[in-house]
N, C-alpha and C positions, 0 to 999 in steps of 0.2 A: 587113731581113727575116730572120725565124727559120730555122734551117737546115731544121725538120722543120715541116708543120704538119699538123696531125690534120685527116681528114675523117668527117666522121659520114655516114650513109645515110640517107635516107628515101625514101617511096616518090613522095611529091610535098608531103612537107609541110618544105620545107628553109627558108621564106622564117620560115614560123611557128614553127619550131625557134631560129633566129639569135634572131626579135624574143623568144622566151621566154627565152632564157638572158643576152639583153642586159637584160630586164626583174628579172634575179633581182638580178645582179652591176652594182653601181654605179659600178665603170668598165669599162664595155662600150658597143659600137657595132658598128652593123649596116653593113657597105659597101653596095655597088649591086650588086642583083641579075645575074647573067649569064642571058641567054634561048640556048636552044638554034635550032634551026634551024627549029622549029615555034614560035618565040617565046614559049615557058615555061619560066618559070623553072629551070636547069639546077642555078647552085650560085649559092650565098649565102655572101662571106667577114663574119666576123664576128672582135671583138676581146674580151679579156675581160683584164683588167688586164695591158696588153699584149703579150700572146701570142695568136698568128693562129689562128684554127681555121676551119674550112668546112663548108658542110652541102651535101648532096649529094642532087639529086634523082636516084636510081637507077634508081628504081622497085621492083616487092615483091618482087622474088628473095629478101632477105633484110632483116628486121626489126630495127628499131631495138631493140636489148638491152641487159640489165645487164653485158653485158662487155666496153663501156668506162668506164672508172675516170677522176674526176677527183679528184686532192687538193686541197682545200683548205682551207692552211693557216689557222687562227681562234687570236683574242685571248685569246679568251675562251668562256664556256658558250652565252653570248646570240648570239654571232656563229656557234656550230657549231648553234645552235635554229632561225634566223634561215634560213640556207641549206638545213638538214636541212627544215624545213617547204614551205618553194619546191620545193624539187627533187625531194620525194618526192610530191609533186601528181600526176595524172594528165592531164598535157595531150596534146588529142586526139591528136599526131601518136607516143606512145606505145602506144596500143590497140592 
């Protein structure tokens, strides 16, 4: 296990956030949901060429933003075009 692992916020959209960023990055995977005490979805661990990250049902105190940063590193032009198009989509739980 990594010593740090990022969590991202959402307000209820953490299940949809994991399966989009497992669906960008072709080595990623989504773990098992954890349910809170009302049995919804609380946080969602996810992987992404093996580093742990988690998404986080918070709820709307505060908005998923551009100020978390990921680097990633590419080959090539086709490989920064390739992610650059995926990740700058606007999936709903962005809005």
């Amino acid at each position: 296990m990594q010593k740090i692992t990022p969590f991202l916020w959402f307000d209820n959209q953490a299940e949809e956030a994991a399966n989009f960023y497992a669906a960008v990055f072709k080595k990623a995977k989504v773990g098992k949901p954890v349910k809170g005490p009302d049995g919804k979805v609380m946080v969602v661990p996810f992987e992404i060429d093996g580093l742990e990250f988690t998404a986080l049902n918070g709820g709307p105190q505060f908005k998923f933003n551009e100020s978390v940063s990921f680097v990633v590193h590419c080959k090539d032009q086709d490989e920064v075009d390739y992610y650059w198009d995926r990740l700058t989509c606007r999936p709903s739980f962005r809005s």
